[in-house]
C-alpha positions as CSV (number, residue, x, y, z in Angstrom):
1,X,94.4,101.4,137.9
2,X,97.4,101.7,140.3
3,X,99.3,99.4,138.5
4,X,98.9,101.0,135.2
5,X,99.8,104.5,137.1
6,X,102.9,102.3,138.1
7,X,103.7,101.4,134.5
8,X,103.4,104.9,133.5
9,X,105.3,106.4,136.0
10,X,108.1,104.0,135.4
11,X,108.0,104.7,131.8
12,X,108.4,108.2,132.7
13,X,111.6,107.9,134.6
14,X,112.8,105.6,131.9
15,X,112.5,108.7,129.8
16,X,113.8,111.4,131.6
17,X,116.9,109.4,132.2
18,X,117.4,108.4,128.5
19,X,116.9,112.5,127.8
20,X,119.0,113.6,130.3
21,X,121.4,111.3,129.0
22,X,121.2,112.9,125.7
23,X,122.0,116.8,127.4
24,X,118.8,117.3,128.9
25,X,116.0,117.6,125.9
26,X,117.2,114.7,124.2
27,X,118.7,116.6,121.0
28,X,121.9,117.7,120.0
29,X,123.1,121.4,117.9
30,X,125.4,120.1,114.8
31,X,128.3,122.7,113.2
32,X,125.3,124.9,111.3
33,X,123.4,124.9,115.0
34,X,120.5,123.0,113.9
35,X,118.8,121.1,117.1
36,X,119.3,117.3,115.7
37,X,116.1,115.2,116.2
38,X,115.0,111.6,114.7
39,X,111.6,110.9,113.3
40,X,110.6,107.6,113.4
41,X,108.1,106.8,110.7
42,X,105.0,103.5,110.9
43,X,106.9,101.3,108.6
44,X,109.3,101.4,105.4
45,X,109.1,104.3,102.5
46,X,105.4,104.5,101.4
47,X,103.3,107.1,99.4
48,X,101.7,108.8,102.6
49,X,105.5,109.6,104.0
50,X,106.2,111.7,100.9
51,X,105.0,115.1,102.7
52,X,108.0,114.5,105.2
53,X,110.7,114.2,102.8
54,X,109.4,117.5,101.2
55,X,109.1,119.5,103.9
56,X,112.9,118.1,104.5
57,X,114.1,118.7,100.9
58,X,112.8,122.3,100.7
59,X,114.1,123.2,104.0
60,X,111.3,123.4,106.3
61,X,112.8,122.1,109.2
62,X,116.0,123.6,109.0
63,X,113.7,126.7,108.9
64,X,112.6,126.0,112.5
65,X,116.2,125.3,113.6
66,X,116.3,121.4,113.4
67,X,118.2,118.8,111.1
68,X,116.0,116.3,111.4
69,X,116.7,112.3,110.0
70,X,113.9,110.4,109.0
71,X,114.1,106.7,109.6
72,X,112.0,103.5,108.5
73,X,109.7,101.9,111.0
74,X,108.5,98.2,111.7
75,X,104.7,99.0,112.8
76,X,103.0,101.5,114.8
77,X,104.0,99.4,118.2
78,X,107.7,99.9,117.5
79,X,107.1,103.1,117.3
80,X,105.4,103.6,119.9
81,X,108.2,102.0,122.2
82,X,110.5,104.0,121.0
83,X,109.0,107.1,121.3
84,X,108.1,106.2,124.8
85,X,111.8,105.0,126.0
86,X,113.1,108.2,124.2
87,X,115.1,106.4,122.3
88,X,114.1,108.6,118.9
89,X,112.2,112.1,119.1
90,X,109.4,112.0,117.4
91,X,107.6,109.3,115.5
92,X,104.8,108.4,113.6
93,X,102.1,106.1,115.0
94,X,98.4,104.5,115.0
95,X,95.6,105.5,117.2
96,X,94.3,102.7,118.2
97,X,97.7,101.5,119.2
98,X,98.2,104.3,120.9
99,X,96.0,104.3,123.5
100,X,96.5,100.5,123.9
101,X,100.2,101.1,124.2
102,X,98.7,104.8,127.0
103,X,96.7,101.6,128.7
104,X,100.2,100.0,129.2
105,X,102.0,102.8,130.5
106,X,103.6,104.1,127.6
107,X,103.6,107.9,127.6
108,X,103.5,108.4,124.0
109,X,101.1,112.3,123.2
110,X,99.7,113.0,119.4
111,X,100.6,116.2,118.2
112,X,99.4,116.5,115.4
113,X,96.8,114.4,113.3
114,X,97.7,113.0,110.3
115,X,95.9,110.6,108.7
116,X,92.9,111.7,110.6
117,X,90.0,108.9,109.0
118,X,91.1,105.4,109.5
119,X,92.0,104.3,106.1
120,X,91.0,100.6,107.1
121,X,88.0,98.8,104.6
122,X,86.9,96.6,101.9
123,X,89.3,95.8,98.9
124,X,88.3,94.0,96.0
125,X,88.2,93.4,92.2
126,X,85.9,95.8,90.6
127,X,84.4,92.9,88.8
128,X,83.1,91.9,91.9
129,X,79.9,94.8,91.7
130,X,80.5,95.3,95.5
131,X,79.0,99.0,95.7
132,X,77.5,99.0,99.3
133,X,78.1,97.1,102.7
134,X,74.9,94.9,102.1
135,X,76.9,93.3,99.1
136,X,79.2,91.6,100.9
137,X,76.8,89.5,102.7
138,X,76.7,85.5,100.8
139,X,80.6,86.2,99.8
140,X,83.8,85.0,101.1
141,X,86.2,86.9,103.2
142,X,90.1,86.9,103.5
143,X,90.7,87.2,107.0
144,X,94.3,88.0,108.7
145,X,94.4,86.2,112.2
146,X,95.7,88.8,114.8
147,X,95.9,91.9,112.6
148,X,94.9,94.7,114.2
149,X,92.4,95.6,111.1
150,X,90.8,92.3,111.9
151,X,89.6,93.7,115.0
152,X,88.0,96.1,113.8
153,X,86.0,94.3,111.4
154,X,83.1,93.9,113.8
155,X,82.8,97.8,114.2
156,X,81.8,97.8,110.6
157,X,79.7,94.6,110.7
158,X,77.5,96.5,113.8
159,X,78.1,100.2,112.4
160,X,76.7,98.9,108.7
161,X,74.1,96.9,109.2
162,X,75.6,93.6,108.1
163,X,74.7,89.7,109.3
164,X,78.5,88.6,109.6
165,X,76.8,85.0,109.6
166,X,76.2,85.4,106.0
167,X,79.8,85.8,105.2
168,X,82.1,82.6,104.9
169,X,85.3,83.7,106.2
170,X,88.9,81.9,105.7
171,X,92.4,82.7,107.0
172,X,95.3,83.5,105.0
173,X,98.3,85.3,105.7
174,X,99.3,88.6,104.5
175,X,101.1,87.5,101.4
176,X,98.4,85.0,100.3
177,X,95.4,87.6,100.0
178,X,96.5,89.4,97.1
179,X,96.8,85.6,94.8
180,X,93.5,84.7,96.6
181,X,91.4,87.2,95.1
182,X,92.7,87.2,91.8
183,X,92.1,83.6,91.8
184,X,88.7,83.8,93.1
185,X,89.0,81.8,96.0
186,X,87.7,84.9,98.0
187,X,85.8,88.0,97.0
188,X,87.7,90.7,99.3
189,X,89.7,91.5,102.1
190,X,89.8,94.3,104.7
191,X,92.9,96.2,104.7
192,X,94.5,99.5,104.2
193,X,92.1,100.7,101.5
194,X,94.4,103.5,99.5
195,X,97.5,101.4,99.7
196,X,97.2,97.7,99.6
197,X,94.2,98.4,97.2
198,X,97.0,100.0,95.0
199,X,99.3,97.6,95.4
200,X,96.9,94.9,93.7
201,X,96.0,96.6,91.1
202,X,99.5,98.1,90.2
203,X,100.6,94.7,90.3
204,X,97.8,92.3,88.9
205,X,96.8,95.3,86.1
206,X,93.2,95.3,87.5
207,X,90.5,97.5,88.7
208,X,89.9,97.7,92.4
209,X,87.1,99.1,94.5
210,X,86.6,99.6,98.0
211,X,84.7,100.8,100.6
212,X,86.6,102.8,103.7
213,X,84.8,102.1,107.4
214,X,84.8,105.5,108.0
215,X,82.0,105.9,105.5
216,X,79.6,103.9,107.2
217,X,80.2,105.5,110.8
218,X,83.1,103.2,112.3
219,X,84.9,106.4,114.2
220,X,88.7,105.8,114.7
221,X,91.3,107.9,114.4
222,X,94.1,106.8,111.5
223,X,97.9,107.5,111.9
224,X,99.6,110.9,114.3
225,X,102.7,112.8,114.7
226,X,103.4,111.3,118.1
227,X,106.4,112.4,121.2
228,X,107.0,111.0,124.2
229,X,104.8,113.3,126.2
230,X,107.8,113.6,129.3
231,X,109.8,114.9,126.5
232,X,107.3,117.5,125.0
233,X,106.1,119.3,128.8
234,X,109.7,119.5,128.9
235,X,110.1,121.5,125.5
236,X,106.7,122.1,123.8
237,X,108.4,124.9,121.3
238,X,110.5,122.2,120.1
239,X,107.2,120.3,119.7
240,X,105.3,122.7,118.2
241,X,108.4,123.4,115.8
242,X,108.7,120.1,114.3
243,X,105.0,120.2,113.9
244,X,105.1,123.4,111.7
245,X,107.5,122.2,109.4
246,X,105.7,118.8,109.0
247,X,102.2,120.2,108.4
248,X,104.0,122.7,105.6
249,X,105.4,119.7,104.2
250,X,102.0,118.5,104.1
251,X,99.8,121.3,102.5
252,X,102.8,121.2,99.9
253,X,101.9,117.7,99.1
254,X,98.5,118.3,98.6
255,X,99.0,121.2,96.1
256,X,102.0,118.7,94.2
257,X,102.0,115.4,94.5
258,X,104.6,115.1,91.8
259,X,107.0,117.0,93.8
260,X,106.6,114.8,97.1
261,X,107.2,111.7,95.4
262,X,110.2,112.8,94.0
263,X,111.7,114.2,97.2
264,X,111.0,111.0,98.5
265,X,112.6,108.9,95.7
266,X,115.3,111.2,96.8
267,X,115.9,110.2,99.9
268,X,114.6,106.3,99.4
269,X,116.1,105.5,95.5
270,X,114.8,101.9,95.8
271,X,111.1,103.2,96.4
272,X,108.8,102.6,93.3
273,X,107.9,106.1,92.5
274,X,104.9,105.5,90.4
275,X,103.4,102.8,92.6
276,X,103.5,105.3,95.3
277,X,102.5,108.3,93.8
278,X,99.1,106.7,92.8
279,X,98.9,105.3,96.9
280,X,99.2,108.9,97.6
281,X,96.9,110.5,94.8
282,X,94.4,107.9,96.3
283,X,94.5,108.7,99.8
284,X,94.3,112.7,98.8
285,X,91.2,111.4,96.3
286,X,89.4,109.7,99.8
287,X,89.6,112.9,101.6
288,X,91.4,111.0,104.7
289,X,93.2,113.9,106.5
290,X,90.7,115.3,108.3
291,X,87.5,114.0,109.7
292,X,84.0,115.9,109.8
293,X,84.4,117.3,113.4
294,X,88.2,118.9,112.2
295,X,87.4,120.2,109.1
296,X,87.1,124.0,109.0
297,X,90.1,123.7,111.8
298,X,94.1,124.0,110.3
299,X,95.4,120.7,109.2
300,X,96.7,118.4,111.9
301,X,94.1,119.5,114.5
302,X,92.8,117.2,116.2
303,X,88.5,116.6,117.7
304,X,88.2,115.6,121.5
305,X,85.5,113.8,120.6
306,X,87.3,111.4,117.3
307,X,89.4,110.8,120.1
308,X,86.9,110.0,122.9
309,X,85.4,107.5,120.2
310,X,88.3,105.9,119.0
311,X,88.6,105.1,122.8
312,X,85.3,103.6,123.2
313,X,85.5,101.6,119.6
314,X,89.4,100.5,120.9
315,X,87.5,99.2,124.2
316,X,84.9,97.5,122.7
317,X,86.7,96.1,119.6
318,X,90.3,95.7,120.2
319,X,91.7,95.5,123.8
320,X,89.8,95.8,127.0
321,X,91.6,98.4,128.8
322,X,91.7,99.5,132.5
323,X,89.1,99.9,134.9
324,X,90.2,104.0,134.6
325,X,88.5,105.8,132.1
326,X,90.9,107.1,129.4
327,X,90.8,111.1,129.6
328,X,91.4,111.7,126.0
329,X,93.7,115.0,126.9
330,X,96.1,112.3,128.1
331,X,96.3,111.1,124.2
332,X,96.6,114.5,122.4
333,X,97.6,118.2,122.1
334,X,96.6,120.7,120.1
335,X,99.4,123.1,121.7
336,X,100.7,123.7,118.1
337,X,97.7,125.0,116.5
338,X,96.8,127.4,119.1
């Protein structure tokens, strides 16, 4: 416990020294004085960014004073450095690698939830006839070695009533699962269920089902509007600023799809629009931006208990983490929505 204090307090003085660097907050006022801030997104242009780039093409955040620049990411854990050396200002970031990334000292707080139900589950070819969890048992699984959705497979195995021992089970890397299941030599995967199921079938011309974790009671929280928490007790308006813009860009999205995409193509020309507008249109069809305990609460709101079981399902699942217990206020904030 003391060491992992220690981590977090040097993490901390990391930060403040990077923001004070930077004037003091970390941001800079351009000609028009708009507060300049950097949002680091989970990986390269995808169809679930798309509420971003319309809240920045209709002028949302310029509204709330900020020119903000949206940049690719490499993976939640990148992100989460980043944020947590104050290197960029706000980011967007995982759950689960969140609070293994809190467990190592990194002082990264979600401030808004975005992707509230994991969008982790089955993929597979429609053909298959794989309607309920208790199908998959006498088939053969693609597995991805040391993917982060690979340990979390044994939630769904315990939270679905499954014998695991009566599915055969074979490695292959990331680019190999896609060719693997369209030529039988396995009859699904686990993966991101509303865009890598799109992917295969936009690219393979095929019907795809899944079946998302979150429907047979695996609790984890999915992706967040993360800031280095140093940074936000030192300006929570600023916070709570970008967060308003953001969740407008959102609501947006939901009401025209069509008009996300194309801000995004805006900004990322070499994105394939139609590819990603049906990733999007899929995760808006599986109902993943809010789970059961937020609904009824505004968008982006976030339940002290999603979060106190993602801890428990990240302890027993992915990473065993410190002798402290994890006080889930330490993850999140719902400042913004009060």
């Amino acid at each position: 416990m003391a060491m992992r204090l220690m981590r977090w307090t040097t993490a901390l003085v990391v930060a403040s020294v990077l923001l004070a660097s930077c004037g003091g907050s970390g941001e800079s006022s351009d000609s028009d004085g708009l507060t300049k801030v950097t949002f680091r997104l989970d990986w390269v242009a995808s169809g679930y960014h798309a509420p971003f780039h319309l809240a920045l093409e209709r002028g949302y955040y310029a509204e709330e004073g900020l020119d903000v620049e949206i940049l690719d990411g490499r993976g939640t854990t990148q992100t989460l450095q980043l944020i947590g050396t104050g290197a960029d200002d706000f980011g967007l970031a995982g759950s689960s690698g969140m609070i293994t990334a809190y467990d190592k000292g990194v002082p990264a707080l979600a401030v808004a939830g975005y992707i509230q139900r994991m969008p982790e589950g089955v993929i597979s070819l429609a053909e298959k006839g794989i309607e309920k969890p208790s199908d998959l048992e006498g088939l053969t699984r693609a597995a991805l070695p040391g993917g982060s959705t690979e340990a979390i497979w044994p939630a769904f195995v315990e939270a679905a009533g499954i014998d695991d021992s009566k599915i055969r089970t074979i490695n292959i890397a990331r680019e190999g699962r896609n060719p693997a299941i369209l030529e039988g030599q396995v009859d699904f995967m686990i993966g991101w269920a509303f865009s890598e199921a799109t992917v295969l079938e936009r690219s393979a011309g095929v019907e795809v089902s899944t079946l998302l974790f979150s429907d047979y009671g695996v609790t984890m929280l999915g992706h967040n509007i993360i800031v280095n928490q140093f940074r936000h007790e030192t300006d929570p308006e600023l916070t709570c600023r970008f967060v308003r813009a953001s969740m407008r860009g959102v609501e947006d999205a939901l009401a025209d799809p069509e008009a996300a995409l194309d801000a995004l193509k805006k900004h990322r020309p070499d994105a394939d629009r139609d590819v990603l507008l049906a990733e999007f249109k899929r995760m808006l069809e599986m109902d993943l931006l809010q789970t059961e305990r937020s609904k009824g609460r505004p968008l982006g709101w976030m339940s002290p208990d999603d979060w106190q079981a993602s801890i428990d399902n990240v302890g027993k699942y992915l990473q065993e983490l410190g002798s402290e217990n994890i006080d889930p206020s330490r993850l999140f904030s719902n400042e913004c929505f009060e």
